[in-house]
C-alpha positions in Angstrom: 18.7 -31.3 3.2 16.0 -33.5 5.1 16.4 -37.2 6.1 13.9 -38.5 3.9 15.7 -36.6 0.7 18.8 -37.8 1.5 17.5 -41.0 1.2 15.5 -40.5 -1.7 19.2 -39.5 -3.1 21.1 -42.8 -1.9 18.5 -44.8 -3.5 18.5 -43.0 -7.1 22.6 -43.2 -7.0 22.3 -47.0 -6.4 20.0 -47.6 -8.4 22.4 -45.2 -11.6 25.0 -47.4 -10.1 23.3 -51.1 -10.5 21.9 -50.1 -14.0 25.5 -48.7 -15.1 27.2 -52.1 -14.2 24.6 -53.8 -15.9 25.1 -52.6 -19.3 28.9 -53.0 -18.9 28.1 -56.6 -18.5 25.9 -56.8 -21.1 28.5 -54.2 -24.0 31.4 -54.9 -22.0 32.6 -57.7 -25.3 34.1 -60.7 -25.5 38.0 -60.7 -23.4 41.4 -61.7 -25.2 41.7 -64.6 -23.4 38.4 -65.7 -24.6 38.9 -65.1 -28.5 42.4 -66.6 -28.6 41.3 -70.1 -26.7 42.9 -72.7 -28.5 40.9 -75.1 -31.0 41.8 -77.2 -33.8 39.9 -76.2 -37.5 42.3 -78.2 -39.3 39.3 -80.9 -40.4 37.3 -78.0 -41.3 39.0 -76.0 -43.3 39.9 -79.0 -45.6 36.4 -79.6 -46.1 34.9 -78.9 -49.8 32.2 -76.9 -48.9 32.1 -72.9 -48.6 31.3 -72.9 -44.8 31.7 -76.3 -42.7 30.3 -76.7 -39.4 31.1 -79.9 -36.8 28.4 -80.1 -33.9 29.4 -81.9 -30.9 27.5 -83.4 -28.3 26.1 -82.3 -25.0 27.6 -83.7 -21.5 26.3 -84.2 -18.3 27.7 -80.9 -17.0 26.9 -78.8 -20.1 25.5 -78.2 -23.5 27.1 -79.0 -26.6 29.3 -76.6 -28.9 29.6 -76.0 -32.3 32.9 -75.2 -34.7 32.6 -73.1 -38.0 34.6 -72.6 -41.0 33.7 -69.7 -43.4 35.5 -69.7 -46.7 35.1 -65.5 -47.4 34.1 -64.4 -51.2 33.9 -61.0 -50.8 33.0 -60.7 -47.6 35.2 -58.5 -45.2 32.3 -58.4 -42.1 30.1 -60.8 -40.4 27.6 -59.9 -38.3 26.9 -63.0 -36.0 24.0 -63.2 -33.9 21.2 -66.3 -33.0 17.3 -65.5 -33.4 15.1 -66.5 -30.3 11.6 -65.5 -29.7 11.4 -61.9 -29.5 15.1 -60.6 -31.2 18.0 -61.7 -32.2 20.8 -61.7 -29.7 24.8 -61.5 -30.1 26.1 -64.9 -30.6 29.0 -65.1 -27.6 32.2 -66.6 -29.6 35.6 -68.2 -28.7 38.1 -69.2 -30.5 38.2 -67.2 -33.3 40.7 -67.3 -35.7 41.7 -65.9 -39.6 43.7 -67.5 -42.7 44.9 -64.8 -45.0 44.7 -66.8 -48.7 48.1 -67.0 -48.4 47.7 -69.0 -45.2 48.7 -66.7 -42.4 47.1 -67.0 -39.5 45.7 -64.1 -37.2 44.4 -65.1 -33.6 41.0 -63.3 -32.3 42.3 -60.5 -30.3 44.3 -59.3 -33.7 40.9 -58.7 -35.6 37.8 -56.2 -35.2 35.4 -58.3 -32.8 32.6 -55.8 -31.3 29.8 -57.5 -29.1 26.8 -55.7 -28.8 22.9 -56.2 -27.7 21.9 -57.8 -31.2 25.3 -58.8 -32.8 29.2 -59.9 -32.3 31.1 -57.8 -35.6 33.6 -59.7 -36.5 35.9 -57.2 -39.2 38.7 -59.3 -41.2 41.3 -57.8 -43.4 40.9 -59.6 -46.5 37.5 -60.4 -48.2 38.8 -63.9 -49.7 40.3 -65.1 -46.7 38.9 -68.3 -44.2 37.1 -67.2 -40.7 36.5 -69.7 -37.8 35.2 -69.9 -34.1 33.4 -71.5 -31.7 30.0 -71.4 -29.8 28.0 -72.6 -28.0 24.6 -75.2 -29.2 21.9 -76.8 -28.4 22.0 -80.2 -26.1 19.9 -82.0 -28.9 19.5 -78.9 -31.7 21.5 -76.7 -33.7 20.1 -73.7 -34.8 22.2 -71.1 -36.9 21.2 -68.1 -39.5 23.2 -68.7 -42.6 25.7 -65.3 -42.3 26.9 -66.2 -45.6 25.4 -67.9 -49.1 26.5 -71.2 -50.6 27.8 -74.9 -49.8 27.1 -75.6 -46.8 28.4 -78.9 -44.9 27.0 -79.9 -41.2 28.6 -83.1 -39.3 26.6 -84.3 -36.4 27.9 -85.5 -33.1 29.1 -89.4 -33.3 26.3 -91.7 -33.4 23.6 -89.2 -33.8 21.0 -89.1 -36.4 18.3 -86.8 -38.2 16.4 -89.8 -40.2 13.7 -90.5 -38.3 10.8 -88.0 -38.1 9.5 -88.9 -35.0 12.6 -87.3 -33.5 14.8 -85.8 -36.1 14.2 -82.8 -38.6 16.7 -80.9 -40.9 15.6 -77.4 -42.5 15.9 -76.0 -45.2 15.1 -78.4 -47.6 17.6 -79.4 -50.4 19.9 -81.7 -48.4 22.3 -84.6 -49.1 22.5 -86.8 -45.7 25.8 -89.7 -45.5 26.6 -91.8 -43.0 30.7 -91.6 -42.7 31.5 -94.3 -39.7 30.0 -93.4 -36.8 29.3 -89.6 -38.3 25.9 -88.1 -40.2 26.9 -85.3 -42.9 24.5 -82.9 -44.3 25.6 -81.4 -47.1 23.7 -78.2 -49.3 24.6 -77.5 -52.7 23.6 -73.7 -52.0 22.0 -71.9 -49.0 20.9 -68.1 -49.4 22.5 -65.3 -47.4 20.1 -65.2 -44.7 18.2 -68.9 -44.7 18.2 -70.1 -41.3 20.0 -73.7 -40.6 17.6 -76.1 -38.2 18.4 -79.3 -37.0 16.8 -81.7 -34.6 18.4 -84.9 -34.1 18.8 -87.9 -31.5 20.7 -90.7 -30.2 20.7 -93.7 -32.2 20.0 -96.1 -29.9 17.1 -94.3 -28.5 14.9 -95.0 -31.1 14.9 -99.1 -30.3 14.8 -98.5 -26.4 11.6 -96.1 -26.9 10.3 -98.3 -29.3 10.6 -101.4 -26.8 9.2 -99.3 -23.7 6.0 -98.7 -26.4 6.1 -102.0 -26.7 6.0 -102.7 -23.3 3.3 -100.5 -22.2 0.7 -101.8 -25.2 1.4 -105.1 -23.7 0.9 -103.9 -19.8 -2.1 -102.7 -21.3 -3.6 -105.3 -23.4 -2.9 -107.6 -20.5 -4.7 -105.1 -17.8 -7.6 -105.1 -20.3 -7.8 -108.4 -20.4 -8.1 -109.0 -16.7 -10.7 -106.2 -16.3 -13.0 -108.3 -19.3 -12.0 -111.5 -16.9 -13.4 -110.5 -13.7 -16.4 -108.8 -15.1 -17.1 -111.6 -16.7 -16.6 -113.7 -13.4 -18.6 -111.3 -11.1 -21.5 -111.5 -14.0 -21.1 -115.4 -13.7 -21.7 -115.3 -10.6 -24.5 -113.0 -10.1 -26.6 -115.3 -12.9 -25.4 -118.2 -10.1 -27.0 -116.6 -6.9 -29.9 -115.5 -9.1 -28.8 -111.6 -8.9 -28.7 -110.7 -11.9 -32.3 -109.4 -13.0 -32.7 -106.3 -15.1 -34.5 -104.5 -13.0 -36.6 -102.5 -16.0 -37.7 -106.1 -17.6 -38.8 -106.6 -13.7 -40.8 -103.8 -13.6 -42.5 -104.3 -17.0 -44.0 -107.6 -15.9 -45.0 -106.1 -12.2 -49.0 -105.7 -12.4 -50.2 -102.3 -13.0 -50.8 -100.3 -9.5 -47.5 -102.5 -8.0 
């Protein structure tokens, strides 16, 4: 075998090799340690509503997470996933955990959880029992496909709001919004299987500090205006004074013909 082919050889094998370890990345599914992390859906799963989610806020190191509650009705498989641009994509879950109706609990690592390119498969062993976990959201969003249909009850991060259109927006349509303390709820009598949850919302207190730095730059502005209109005014003053300021078109209309 030649030099060259040899190395035409290496290159192929390390390039199978690369592309091999890729994809176990990719399908390799979501660990033990990572479906059985602790987390509390007590609050949840005493809500009224047939799936309850709680968004919590972004910090300065990461982005914010989201906790879910799904009250089953016949439903023994969830196909989980989040839509972006050009396909949907596995949602990446922790957490997870299942309440027989009889209250037993089962941790993640005890149920059916398959992660592929498009989907996480969560498989439960009773249709009418309560599912939870954990993911990941958007610093300032949530965005979610509704993976089951009816009440639906959404609690924003403390001190957060959707009220203002400028800066907040809540699909679909159909909604209920409370302030509870320091909490916004959104509540839906019935979502479809399918509907897609959207939800833009802000800090309250930046609405009144962006209002005041509009404020501020109207008035830097009115107040630059008003010195431009000043010293033009001045400079015109002062032209008329030194006898500069002739229109030089009504000069040459009363210049003699030929001059």
């Amino acid at each position: 075998m030649t030099p060259n082919r040899r190395l035409v050889f290496a290159a192929l094998a390390v390039a199978l090799l690369t592309t091999t370890a890729g994809c176990s990345a990719v399908f390799g599914g979501i660990s033990d340690e990572q479906l059985d992390r602790e987390e509390d859906y007590d609050d949840l799963r005493e809500r009224d509503a047939d799936v309850a989610v709680d968004v919590e806020g972004a910090s300065l190191v990461g982005g914010g997470e989201f906790r879910a509650v799904y009250h089953l009705d016949g439903t023994k498989e969830l196909e989980l996933y989040r839509s972006s641009l050009v396909r949907e994509e596995a949602l990446d879950v922790h957490s997870v955990r299942y309440w027989y109706p009889n209250g037993t609990e089962l941790t993640g690592s005890e149920l059916e959880v398959d992660q592929g390119r498009s989907a996480t498969t969560v498989r439960v062993p009773d249709e009418n029992g309560t599912l939870a976990f954990s993911s990941e959201s958007g610093g300032k969003s949530f965005h979610l496909p509704a993976f089951v249909g009816g009440s639906y009850e959404v609690t924003l991060p403390d001190d957060h709001r959707t009220g203002n259109f400028l800066f907040g927006d809540v699909s679909p349509d159909g909604y209920d919004r409370e302030i509870v303390g320091d909490t916004e709820h959104l509540t839906w009598d019935e979502i479809d299987d399918g509907a897609s949850i959207s939800i833009r919302y802000y800090l309250a207190r930046d609405v009144p500090l962006f209002l005041g730095l509009i404020g501020v730059a109207v008035s830097l502005g009115g107040i630059g205006i008003a010195y431009y209109y000043r010293e033009l005014k001045r400079l015109k003053e002062q032209r008329e004074e030194f006898g500069i300021d002739v229109d030089a078109n009504d000069d040459r209309r009363k210049r003699p013909p030929g001059l």
